[in-house]
BANUBA-862664 format. One line per 10 residues: their letters; for each residue x, y, z of N, C-alpha, C. Coordinates in Angstrom, 1 decimal, padded with zeros to 4 digits, always signed. Layout:
residues N
a> X,Y,Z,X,Y,Z,X,Y,Z; ... $
***
This chain:
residues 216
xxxxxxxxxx> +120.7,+115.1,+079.4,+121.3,+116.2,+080.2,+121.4,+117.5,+079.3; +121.6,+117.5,+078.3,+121.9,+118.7,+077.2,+120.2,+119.1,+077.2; +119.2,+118.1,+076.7,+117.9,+119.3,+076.9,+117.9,+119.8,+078.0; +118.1,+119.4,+079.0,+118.2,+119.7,+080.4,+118.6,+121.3,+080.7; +119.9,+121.1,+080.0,+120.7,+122.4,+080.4,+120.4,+123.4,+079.5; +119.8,+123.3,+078.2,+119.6,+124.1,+077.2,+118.0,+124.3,+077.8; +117.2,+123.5,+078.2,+115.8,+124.4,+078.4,+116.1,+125.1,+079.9; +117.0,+124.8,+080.7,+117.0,+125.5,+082.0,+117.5,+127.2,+081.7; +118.4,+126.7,+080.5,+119.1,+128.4,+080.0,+118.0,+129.0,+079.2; +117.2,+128.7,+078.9,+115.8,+129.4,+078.0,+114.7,+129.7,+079.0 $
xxxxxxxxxx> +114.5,+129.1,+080.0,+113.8,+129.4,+081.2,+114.3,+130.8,+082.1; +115.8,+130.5,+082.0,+116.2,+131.8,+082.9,+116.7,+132.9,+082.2; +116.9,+132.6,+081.1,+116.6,+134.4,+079.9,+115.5,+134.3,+079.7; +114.1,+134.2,+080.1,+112.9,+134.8,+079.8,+112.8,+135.7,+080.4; +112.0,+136.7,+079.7,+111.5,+138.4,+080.3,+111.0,+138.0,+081.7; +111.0,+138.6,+082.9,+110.0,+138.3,+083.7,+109.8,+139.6,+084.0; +109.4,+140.1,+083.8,+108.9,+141.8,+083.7,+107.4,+142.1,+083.5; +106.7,+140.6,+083.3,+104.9,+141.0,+082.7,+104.3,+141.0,+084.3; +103.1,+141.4,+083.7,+101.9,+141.4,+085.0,+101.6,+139.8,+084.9; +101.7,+139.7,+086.1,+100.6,+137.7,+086.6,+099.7,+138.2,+085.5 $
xxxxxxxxxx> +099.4,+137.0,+085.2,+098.0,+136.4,+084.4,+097.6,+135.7,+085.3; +096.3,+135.5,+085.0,+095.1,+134.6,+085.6,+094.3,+133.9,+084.8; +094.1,+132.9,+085.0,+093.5,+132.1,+084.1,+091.4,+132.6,+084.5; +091.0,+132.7,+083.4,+089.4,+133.4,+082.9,+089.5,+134.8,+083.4; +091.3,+135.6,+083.0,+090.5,+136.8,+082.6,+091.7,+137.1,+081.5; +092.9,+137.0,+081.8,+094.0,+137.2,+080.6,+093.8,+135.8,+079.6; +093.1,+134.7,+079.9,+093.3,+133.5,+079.2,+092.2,+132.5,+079.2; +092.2,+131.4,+078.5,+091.3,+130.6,+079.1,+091.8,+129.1,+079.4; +091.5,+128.3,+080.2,+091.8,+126.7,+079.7,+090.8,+126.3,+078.9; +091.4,+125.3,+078.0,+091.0,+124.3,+076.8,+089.8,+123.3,+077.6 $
xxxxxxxxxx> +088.5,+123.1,+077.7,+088.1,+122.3,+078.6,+088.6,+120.9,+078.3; +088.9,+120.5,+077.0,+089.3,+119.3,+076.4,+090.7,+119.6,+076.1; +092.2,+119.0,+076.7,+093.1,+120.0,+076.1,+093.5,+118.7,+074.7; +094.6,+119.5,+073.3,+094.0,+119.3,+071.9,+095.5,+118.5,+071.9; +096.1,+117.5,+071.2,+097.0,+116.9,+070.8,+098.1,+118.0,+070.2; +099.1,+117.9,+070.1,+099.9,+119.4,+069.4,+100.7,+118.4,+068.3; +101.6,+119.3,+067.5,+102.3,+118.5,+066.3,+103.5,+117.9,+066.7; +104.2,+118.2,+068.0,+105.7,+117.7,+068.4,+105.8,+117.6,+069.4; +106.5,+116.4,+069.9,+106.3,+116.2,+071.9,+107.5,+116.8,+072.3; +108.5,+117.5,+071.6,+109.5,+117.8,+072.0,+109.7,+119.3,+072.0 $
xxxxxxxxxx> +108.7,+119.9,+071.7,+109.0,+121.7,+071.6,+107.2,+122.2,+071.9; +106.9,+123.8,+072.5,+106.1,+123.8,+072.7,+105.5,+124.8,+072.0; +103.9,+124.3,+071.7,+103.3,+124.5,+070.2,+102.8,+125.8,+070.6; +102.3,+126.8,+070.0,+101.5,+127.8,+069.4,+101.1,+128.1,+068.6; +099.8,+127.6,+068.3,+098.4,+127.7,+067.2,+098.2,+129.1,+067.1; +098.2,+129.5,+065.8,+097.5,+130.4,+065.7,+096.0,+130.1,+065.2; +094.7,+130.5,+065.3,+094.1,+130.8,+064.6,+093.4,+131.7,+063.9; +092.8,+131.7,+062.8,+092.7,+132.8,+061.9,+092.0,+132.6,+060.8; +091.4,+133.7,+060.4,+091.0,+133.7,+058.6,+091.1,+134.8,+058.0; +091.5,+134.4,+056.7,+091.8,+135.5,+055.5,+091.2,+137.0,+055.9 $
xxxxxxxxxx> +089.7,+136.6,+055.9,+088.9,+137.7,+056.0,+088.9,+138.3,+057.2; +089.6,+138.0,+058.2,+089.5,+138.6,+059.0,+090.0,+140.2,+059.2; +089.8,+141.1,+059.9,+090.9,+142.8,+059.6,+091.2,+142.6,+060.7; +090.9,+141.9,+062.5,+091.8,+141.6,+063.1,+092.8,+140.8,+063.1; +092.6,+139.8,+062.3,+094.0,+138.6,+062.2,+095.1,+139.5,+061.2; +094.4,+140.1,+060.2,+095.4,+141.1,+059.7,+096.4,+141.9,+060.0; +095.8,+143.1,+061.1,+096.3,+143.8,+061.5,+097.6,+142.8,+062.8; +097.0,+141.8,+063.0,+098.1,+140.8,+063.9,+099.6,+140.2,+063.4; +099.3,+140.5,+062.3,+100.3,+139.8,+061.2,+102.1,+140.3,+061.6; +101.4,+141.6,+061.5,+103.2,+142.8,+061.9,+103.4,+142.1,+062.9 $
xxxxxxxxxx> +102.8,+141.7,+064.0,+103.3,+141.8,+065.3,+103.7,+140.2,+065.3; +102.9,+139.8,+064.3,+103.4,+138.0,+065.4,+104.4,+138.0,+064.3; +104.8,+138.4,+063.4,+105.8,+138.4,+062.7,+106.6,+139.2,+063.3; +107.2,+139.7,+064.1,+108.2,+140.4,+065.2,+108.7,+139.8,+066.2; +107.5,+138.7,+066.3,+107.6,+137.8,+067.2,+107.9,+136.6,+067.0; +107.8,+136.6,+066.0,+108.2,+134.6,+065.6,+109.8,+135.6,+065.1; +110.3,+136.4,+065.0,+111.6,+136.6,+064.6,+112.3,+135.9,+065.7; +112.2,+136.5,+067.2,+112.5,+136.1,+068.5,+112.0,+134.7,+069.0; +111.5,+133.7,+068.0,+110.4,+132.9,+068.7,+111.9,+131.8,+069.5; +111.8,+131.4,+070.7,+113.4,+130.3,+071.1,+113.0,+129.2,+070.7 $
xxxxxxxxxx> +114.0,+128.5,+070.3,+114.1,+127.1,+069.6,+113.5,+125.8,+070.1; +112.7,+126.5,+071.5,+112.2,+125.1,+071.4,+110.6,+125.5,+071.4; +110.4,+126.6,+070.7,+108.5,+126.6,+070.4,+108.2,+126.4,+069.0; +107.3,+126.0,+068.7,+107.0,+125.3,+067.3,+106.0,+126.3,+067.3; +105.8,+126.9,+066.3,+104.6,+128.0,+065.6,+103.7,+127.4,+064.9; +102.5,+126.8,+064.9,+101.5,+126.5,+063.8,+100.6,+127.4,+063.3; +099.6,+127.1,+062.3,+098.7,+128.1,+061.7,+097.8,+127.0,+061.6; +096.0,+127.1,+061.4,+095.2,+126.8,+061.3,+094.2,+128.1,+060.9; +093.5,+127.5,+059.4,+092.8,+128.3,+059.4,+091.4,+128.3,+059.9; +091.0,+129.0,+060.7,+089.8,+128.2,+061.6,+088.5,+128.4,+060.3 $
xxxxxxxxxx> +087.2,+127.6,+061.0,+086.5,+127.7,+059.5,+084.9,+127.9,+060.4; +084.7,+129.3,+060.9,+083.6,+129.6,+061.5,+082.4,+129.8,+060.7; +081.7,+129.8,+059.7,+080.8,+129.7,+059.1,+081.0,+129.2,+057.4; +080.2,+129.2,+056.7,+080.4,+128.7,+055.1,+081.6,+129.7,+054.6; +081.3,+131.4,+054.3,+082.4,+131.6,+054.0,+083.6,+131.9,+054.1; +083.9,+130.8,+055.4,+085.2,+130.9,+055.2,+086.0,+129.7,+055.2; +085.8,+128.6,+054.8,+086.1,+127.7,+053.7,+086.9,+128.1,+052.6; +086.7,+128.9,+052.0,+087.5,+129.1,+050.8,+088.8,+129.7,+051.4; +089.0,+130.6,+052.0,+090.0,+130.9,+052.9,+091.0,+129.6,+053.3; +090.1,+129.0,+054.1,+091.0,+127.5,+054.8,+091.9,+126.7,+053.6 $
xxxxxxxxxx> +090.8,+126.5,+052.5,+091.5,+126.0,+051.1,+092.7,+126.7,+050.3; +092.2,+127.8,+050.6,+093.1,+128.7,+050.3,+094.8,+128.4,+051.1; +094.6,+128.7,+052.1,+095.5,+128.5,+053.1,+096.4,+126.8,+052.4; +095.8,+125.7,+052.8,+096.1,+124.9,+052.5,+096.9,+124.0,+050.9; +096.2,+124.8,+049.9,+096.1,+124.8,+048.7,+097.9,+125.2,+048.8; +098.2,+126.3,+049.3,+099.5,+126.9,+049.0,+100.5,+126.7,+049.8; +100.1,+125.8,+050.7,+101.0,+124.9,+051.5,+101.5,+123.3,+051.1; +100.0,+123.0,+050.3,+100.6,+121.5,+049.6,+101.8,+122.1,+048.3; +101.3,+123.2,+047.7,+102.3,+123.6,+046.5,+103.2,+124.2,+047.1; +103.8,+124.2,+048.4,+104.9,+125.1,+048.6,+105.5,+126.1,+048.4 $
xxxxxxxxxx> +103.9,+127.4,+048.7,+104.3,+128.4,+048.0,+103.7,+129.4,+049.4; +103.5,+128.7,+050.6,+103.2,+129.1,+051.7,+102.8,+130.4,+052.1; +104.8,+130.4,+052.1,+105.6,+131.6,+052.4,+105.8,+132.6,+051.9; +105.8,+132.5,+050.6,+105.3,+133.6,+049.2,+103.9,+134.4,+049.6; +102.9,+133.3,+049.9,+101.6,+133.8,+049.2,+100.9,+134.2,+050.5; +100.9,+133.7,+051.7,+100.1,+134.1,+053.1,+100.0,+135.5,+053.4; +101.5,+136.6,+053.0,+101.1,+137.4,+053.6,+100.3,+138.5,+052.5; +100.8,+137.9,+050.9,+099.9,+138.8,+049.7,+098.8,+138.2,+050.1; +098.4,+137.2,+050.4,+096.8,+137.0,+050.5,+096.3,+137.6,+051.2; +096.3,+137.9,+052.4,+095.7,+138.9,+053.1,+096.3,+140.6,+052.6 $
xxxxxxxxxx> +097.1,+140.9,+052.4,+097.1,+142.4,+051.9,+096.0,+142.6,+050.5; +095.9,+141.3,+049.7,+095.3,+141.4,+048.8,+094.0,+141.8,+048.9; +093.3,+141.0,+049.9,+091.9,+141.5,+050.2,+091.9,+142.9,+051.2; +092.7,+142.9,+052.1,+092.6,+143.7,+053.1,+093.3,+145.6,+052.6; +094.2,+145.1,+051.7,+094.8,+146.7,+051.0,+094.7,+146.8,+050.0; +094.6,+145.6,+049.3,+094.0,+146.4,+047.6,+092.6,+145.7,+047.7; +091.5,+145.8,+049.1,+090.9,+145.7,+049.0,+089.4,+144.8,+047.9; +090.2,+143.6,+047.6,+089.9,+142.5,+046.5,+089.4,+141.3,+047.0; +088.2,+141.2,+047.8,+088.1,+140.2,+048.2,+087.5,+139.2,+047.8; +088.3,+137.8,+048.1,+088.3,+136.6,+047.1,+086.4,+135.6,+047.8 $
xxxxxxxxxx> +085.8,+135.8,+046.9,+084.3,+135.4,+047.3,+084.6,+134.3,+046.3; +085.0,+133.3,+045.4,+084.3,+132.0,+044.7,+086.2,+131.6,+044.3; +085.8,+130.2,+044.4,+087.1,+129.6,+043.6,+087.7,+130.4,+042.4; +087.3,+130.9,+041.5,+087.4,+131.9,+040.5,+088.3,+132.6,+041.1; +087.9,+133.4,+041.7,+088.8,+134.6,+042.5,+090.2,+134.1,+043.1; +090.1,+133.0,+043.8,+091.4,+132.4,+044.1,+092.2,+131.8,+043.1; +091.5,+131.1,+042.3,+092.7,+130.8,+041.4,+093.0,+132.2,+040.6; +092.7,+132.7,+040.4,+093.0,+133.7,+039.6,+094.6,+134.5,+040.5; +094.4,+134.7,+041.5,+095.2,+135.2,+042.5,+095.9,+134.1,+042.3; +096.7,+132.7,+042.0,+097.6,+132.1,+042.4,+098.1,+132.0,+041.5 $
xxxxxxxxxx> +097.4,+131.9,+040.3,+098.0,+132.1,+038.8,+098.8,+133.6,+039.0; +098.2,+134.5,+039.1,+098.6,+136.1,+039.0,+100.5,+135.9,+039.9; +100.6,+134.9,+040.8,+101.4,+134.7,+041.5,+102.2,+133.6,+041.5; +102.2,+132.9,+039.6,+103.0,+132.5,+039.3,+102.9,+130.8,+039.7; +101.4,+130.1,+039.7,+101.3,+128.8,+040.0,+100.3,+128.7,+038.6; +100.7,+127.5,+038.1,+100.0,+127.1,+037.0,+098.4,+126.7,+037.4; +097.6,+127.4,+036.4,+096.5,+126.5,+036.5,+096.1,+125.1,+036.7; +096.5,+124.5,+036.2,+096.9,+122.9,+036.4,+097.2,+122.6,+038.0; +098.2,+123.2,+038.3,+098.7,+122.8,+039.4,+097.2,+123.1,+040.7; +097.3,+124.5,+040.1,+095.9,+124.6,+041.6,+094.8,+124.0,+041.4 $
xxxxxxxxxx> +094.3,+124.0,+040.2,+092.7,+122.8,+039.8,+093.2,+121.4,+040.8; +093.8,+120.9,+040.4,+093.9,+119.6,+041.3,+094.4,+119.8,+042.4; +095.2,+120.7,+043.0,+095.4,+120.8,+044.6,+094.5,+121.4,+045.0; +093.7,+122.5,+044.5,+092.1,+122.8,+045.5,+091.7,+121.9,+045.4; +091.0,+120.9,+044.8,+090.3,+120.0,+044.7,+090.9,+118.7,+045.1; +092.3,+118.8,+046.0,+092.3,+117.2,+046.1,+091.8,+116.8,+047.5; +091.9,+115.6,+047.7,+091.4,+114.3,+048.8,+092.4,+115.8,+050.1; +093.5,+115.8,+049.6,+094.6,+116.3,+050.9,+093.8,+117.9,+051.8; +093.2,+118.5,+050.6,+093.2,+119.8,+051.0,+091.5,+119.7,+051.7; +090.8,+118.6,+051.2,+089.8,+118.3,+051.5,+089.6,+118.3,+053.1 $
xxxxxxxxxx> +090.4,+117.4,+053.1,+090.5,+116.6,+054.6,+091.1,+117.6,+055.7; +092.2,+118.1,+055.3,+093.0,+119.2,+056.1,+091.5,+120.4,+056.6; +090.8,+121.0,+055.4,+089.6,+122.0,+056.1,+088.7,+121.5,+056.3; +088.5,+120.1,+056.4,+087.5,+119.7,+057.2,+087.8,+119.4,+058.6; +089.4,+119.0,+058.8,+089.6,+119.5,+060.0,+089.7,+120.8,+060.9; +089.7,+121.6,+059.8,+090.0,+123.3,+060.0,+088.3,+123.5,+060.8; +087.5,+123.0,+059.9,+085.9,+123.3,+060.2,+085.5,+123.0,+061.7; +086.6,+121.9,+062.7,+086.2,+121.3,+063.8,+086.8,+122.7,+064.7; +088.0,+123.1,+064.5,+088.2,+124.6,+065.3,+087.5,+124.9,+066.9; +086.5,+125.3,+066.2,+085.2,+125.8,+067.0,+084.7,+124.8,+067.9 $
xxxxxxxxxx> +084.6,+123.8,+068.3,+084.4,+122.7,+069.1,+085.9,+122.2,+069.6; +087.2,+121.9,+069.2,+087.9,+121.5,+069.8,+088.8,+122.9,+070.3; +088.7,+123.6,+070.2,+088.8,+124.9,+070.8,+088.5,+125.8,+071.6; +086.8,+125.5,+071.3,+086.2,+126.8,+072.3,+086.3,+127.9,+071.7; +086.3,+128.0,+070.5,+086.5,+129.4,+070.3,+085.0,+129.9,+069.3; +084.8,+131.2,+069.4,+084.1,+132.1,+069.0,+084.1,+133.0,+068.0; +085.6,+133.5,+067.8,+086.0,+134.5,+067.1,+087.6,+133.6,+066.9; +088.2,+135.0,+065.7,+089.7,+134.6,+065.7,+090.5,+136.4,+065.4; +091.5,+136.7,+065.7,+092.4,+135.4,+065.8,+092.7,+135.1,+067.3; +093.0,+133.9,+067.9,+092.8,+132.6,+069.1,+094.7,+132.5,+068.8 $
xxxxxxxxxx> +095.1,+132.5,+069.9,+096.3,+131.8,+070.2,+096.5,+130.8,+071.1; +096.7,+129.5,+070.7,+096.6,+128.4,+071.7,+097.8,+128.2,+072.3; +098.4,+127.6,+073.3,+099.6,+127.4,+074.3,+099.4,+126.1,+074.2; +099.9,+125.1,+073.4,+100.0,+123.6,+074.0,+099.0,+123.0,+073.7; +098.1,+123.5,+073.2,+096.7,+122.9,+073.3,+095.8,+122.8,+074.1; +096.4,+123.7,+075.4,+095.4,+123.8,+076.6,+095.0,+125.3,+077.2; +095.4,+126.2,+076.2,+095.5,+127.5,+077.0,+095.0,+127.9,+075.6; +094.2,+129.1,+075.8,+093.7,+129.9,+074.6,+093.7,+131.5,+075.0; +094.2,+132.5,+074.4,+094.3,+134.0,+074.6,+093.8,+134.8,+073.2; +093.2,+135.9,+073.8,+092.7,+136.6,+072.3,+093.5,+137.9,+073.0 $
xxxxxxxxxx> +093.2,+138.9,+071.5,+093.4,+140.6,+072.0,+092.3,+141.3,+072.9; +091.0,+140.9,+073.0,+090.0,+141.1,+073.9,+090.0,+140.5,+075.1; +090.7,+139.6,+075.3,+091.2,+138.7,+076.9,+092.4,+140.0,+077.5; +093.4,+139.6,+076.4,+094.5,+140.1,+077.2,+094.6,+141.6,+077.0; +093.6,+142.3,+075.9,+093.7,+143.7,+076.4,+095.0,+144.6,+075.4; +095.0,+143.7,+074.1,+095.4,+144.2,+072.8,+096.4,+143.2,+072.2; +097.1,+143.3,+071.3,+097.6,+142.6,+070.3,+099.4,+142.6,+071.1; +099.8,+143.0,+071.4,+100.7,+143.2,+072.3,+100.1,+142.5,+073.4; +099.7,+142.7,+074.3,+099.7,+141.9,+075.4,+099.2,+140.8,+075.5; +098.6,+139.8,+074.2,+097.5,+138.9,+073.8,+099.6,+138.3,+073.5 $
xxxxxxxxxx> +100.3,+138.2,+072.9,+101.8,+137.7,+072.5,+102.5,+138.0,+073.7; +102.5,+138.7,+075.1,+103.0,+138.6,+076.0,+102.7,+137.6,+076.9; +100.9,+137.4,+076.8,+100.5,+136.4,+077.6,+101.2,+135.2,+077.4; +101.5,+134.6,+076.1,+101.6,+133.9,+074.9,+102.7,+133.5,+075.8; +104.2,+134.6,+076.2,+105.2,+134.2,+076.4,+105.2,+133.5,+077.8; +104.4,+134.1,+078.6,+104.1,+134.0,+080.0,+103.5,+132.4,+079.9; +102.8,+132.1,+079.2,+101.9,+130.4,+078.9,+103.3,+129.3,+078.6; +104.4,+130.1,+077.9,+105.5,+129.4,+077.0,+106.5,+128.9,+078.4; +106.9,+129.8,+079.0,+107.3,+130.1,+080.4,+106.6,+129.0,+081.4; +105.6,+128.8,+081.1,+104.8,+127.7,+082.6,+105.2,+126.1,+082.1 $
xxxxxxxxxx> +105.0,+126.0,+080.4,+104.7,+125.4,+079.5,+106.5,+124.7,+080.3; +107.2,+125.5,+079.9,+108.7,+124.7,+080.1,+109.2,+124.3,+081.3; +108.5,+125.4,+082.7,+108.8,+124.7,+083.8,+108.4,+123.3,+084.3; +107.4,+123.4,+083.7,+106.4,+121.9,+083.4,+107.2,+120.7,+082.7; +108.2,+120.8,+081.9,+109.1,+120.4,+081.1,+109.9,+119.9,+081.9; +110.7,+120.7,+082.7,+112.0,+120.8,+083.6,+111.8,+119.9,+084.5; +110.2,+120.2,+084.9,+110.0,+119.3,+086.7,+109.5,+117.8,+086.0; +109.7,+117.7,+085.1,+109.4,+116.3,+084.4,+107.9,+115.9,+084.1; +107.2,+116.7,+084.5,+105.4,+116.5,+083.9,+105.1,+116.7,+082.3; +104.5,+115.5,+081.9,+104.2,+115.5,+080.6,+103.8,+117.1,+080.1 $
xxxxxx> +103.8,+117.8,+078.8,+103.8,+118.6,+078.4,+102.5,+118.5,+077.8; +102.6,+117.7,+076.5,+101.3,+118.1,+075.6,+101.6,+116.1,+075.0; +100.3,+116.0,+073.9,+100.4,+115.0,+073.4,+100.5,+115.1,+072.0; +101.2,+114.1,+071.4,+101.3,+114.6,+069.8,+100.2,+114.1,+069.2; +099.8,+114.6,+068.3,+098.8,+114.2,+066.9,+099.0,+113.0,+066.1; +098.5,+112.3,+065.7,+098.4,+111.4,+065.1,+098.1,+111.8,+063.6 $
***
């Protein structure tokens, strides 16, 4: 009864001030929809890569947004891995998640390439950046290279097939809804859609219909 009352009170303080969306032109559905990380809150993937200057430029804003994010949406990251170089990126990503340095390093990684202009092309270049930022050599030699980070971007690599996607950065709804800035018509209204998906996502919750499925 308490989730009950607490998602009914998050349902009725949501904005309702946006334009309808429609599904194939503000959004798409997942033809396959994807497992999420928690059966009890509702997920939002981002996807993305380092090199990207639009996932960059997105950063200010979903960080504005996850300030506000309500307590029962769970925020993920994936780095999607749409050709060879961007692997190093995904590792990247990963690498500073097994060492717990996430939250330090995600948003100098991208200013690094994108405003001082430095962009990281060979393992060289990345370790050198993680040392410069206070992680031992030692420590990143075996966490780029282990079994963990392996596995994680080889999942990253499947992206593009269990997704549907083409480009990034992709924001998924649950695993079954996907929105870009070229769907919804800029980076602002691509996070409105977002809320508007989060909004269907919970009435779906309320009226008792399964939500999403967790990962294994």
């Amino acid at each position: 009864m308490k989730k009950l009352i607490t998602a009914l009170a998050l349902l009725l303080a949501a904005p309702l001030a946006y334009a309808e969306i429609d599904e194939g032109i503000e959004y798409q559905a997942i033809a396959t929809p994807q497992p999420t990380t928690t059966a009890d809150r509702i997920e939002v993937l981002e996807l993305f890569w380092y090199g990207c200057p639009h996932c960059y430029h997105l950063e200010p804003e979903l960080a504005a947004w996850l300030k506000n994010k309500p307590d029962d949406v769970a925020f993920v990251r994936m780095p999607a891995v749409l050709g060879p170089g961007w692997e190093l990126g995904a590792r990247a990503y990963y690498t500073a998640e097994l060492l717990g340095v996430l939250d330090k390093l995600h948003k100098e990684l991208f200013d690094h390439i994108h405003k001082a202009k430095k962009p990281m092309r060979t393992p060289a270049d990345l370790k050198a950046f993680f040392v410069a930022h206070g992680v031992a050599e030692q420590d990143f030699d075996n966490t780029f290279s282990s079994f963990a980070v392996i596995t994680k971007t080889n999942r990253a690599k499947q992206a593009q097939r269990l997704y549907g996607i083409s480009g990034v950065p992709v924001l998924v709804v649950n695993g079954k809804y996907r929105t870009t800035a070229t769907l919804a018509g800029g980076n602002k209204q691509m996070l409105e859609v977002v809320d508007q998906l989060i909004e269907r996502e919970r009435g779906k919750a309320l009226a008792g219909e399964p939500v999403s499925a967790v990962a294994n």
